[in-house]
C-alpha positions in Angstrom: 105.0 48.8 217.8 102.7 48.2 220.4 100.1 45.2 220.3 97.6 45.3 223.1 93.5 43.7 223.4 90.9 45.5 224.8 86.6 45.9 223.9 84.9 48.3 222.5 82.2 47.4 224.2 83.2 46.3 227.7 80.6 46.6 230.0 78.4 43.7 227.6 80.8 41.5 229.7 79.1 41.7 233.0 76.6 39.3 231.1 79.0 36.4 232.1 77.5 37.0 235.3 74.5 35.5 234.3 76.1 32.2 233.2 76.5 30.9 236.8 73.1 31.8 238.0 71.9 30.3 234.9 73.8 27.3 235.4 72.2 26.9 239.6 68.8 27.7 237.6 69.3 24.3 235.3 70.6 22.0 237.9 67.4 23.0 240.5 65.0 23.1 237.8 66.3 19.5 236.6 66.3 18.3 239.7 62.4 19.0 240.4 61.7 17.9 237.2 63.2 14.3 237.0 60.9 11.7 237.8 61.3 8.7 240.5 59.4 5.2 239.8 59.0 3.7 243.4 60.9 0.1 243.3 60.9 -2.5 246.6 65.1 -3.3 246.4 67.7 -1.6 244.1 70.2 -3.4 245.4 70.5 -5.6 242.7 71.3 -2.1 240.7 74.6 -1.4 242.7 77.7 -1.8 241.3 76.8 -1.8 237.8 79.2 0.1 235.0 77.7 3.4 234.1 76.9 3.9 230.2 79.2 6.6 228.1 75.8 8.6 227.9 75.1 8.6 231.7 78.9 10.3 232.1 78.4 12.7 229.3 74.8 14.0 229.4 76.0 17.3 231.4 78.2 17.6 227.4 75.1 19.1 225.6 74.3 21.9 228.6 78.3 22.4 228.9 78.3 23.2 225.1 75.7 25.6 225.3 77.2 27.6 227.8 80.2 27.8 225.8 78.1 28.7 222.8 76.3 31.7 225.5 80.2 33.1 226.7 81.9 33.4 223.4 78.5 35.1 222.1 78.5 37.6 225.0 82.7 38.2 224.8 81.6 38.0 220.8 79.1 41.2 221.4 81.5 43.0 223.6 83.7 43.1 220.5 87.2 42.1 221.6 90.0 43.5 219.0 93.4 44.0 219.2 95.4 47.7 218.7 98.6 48.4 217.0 100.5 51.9 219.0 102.9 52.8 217.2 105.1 56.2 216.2 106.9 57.5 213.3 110.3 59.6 214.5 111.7 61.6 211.6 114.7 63.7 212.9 116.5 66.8 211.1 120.0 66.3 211.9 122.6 69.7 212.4 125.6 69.7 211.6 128.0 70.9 213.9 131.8 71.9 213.7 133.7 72.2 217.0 136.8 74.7 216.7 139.4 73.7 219.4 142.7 75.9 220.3 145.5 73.7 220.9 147.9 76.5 221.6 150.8 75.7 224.3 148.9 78.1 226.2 145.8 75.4 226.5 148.2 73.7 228.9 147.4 76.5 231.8 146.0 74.4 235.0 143.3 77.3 236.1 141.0 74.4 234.9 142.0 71.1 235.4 144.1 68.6 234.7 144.4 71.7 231.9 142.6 74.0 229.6 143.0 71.5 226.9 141.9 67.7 228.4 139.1 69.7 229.8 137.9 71.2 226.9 137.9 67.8 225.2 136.3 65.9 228.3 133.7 68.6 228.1 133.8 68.1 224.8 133.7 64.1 224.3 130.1 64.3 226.4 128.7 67.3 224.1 129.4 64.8 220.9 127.5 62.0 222.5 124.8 63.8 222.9 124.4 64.8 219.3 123.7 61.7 218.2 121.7 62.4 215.1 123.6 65.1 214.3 126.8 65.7 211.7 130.0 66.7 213.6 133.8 67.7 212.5 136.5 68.6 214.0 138.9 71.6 213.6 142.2 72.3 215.5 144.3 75.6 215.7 147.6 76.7 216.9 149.5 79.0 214.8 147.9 77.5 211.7 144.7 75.0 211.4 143.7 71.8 210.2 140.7 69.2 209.7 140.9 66.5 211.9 137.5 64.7 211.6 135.5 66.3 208.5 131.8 66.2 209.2 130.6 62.5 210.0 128.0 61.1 211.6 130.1 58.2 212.8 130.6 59.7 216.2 133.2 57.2 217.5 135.9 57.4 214.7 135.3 61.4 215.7 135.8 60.7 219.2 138.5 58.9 218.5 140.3 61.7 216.8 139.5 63.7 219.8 141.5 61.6 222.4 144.3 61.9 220.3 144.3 65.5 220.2 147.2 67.3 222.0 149.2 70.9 222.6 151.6 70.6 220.0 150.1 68.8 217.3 150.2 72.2 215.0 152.9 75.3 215.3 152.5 77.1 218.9 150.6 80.4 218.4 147.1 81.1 218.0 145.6 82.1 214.5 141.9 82.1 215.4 140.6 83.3 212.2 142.1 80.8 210.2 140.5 78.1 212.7 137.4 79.9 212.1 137.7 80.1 208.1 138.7 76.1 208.3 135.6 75.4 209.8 133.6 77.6 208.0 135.0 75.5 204.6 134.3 72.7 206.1 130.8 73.1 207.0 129.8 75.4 204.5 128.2 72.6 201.8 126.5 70.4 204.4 123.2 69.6 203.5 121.7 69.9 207.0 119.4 73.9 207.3 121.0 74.5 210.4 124.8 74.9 210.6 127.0 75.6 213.8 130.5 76.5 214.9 132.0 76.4 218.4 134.9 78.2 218.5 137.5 77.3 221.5 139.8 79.5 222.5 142.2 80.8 225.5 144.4 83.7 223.8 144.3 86.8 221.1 144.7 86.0 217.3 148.3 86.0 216.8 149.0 84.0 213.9 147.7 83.3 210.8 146.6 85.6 207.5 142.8 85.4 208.2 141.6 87.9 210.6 138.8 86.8 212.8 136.1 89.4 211.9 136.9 88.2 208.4 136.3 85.0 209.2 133.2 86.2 210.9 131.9 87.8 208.0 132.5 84.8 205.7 130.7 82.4 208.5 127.7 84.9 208.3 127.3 84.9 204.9 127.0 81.5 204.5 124.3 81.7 207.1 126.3 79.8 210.0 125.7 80.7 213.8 129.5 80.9 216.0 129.2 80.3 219.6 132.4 81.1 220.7 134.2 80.1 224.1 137.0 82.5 226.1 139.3 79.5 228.4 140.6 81.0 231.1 139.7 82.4 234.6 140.7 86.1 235.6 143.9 87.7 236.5 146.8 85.1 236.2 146.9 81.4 235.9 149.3 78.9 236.4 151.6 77.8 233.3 153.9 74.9 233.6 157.5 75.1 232.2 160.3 72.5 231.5 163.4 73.3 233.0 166.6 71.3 234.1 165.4 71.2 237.3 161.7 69.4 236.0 158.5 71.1 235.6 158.2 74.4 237.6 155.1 76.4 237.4 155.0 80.1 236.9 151.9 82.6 237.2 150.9 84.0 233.5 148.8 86.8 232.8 145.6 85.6 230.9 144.9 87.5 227.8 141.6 86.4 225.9 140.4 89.1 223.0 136.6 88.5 224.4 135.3 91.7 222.0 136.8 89.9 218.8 135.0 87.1 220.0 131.7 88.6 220.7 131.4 90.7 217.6 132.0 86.6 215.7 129.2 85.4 217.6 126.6 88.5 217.4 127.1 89.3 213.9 126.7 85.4 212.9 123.4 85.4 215.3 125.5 83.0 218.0 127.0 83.9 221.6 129.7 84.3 223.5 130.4 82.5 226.9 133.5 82.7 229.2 135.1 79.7 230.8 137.0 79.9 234.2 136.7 76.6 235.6 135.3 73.0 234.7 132.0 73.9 235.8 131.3 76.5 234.0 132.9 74.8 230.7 130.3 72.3 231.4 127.4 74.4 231.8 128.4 76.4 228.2 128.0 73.4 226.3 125.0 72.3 228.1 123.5 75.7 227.0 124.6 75.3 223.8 123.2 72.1 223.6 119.6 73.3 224.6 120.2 76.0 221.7 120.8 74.1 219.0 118.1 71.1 219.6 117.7 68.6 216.6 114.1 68.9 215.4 112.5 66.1 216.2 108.8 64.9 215.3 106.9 62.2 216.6 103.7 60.9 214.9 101.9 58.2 216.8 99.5 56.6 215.3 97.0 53.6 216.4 95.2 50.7 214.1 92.1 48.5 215.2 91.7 44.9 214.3 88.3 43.4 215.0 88.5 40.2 217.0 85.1 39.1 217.4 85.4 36.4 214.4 86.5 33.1 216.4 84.4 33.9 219.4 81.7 33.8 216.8 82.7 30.8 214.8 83.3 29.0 218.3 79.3 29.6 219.3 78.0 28.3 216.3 80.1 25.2 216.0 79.1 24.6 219.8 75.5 25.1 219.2 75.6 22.4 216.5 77.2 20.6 218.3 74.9 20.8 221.1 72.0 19.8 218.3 73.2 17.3 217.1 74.0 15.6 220.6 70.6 16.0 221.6 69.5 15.2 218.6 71.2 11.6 218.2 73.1 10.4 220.9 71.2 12.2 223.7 67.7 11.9 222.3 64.9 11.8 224.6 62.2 9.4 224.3 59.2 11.0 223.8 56.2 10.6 226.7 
């Protein structure tokens, strides 16, 4: 909320111009009009104590001017404006599906598949701020681990823990995809979204993917789905007695499984090589799936006007009465 003056009817206030020209016009005009009585020796005036009166007769003429500015600022009608909006947001809820294979320890993006994913990730989720968002991990079976919330850093904080082993090695993407799907299924949000993350071929599990597909799109739920992995071969590390030794493995990503999830379920498919383009996927998926958002501004008037007007009158009485009594002129 917004509180601000202004006038509705401004230019009246170029009238305060007038006050000092009318204020040279008094002092000239009192000047030729005072009278002097001719007297041999004053001297015998000098020094003498001037009277309360004689150092407050300019009070009646400085009232009145007073009484003339607040009428003028009075008839320019100050008031004051409220600016304000309502927001009302309609959240999404969103389920990201996140491989966690051994074969998400691959360096072709780095430190690996996996930390980038959930770096890339991590800034995707803060983002989505009035949104729901769960969590979903898969290796060679699935599991929850952050149901829908909109408390964003207990989710984050399931993220960081997230790591290649967590669930048995293998990759059963359609179960990851039918865990999400449960878990997103009875939000109450309109739009519902899965992002599906994954480096390999479904291997595991006893959910196919199409099925999975098929279930997601009858519950009216869009599946973007992600392919980690550049092209060709990419570099694997392996534990041996010697330490960690890297070897060169042949990346294998079932991209037409995963495009036939996304276009039958109304979402789309992206491929990840590097960081970069990781980034840029979820930055388009961000842009897809925008929270609606609507802003209603609104603005209220207050008149003002009131104490400028009460101000003038009580100075104009003021200024009668002064003349009136105390600064009453003897008649000629």
């Amino acid at each position: 909320m917004i509180d601000q003056m202004e006038f509705a009817n401004p230019g009246l206030l170029y009238l305060l111009l007038l006050i000092p020209a009318l204020v040279l016009f008094d002092r000239l005009y009192i000047s030729r009009k005072n009278t002097h009585i001719p007297y041999s020796d004053i001297s015998m005036f000098q020094g003498a104590p001037k009277s309360w009166k004689s150092r407050l007769v300019w009070l009646p003429s400085l009232l009145r001017y007073f009484a003339l500015t607040c009428i003028i600022i009075g008839l320019a009608r100050p008031r004051s404006s409220s600016q304000g909006s309502n927001v009302t947001s309609e959240g999404i809820s969103i389920v990201l599906a996140l491989d966690v294979s051994g074969s998400m320890l691959a360096e072709d993006l780095k430190p690996n598949r996996i930390e980038a994913a959930k770096k890339v990730a991590t800034e995707f989720i803060k983002g989505r701020s009035n949104d729901l968002v769960g969590l979903v991990v898969f290796g060679g079976e699935s599991f929850t681990q952050c149901p829908l919330t909109s408390d964003h850093s207990v989710l984050l904080n399931l993220m960081d823990g997230i790591q290649s082993g967590i669930v048995a090695d293998g990759t059963a993407i359609g179960e990851g995809l039918a865990t999400a799907v449960s878990r997103i299924k009875d939000s109450p949000t309109k739009s519902k979204v899965i992002v599906l993350l994954t480096d390999g071929e479904n291997n595991a599990g006893s959910v196919a993917p199409e099925t999975a597909g098929d279930i997601a799109q009858a519950f009216g739920i869009r599946v973007y789905t992600i392919g980690v992995g550049r092209n060709g071969t990419a570099p694997f590390p392996f534990r041996t007695p010697f330490g960690i030794q890297y070897q060169n493995v042949e990346v294998r990503i079932d991209e037409n499984v995963l495009k036939n999830i996304s276009n039958k379920t109304d979402g789309k498919y992206f491929r990840a090589t590097d960081n970069k383009k990781l980034t840029a996927i979820y930055d388009e998926i961000d842009k897809l799936e925008k929270t609606k958002v609507e802003v209603t501004e609104f603005r209220r008037y207050s008149e003002e006007f009131f104490p400028f007007a009460l101000a003038a009158l009580i100075a104009v009485m003021l200024e009668f009465i002064l003349k009136s009594t105390f600064f009453r002129k003897i008649p000629a």
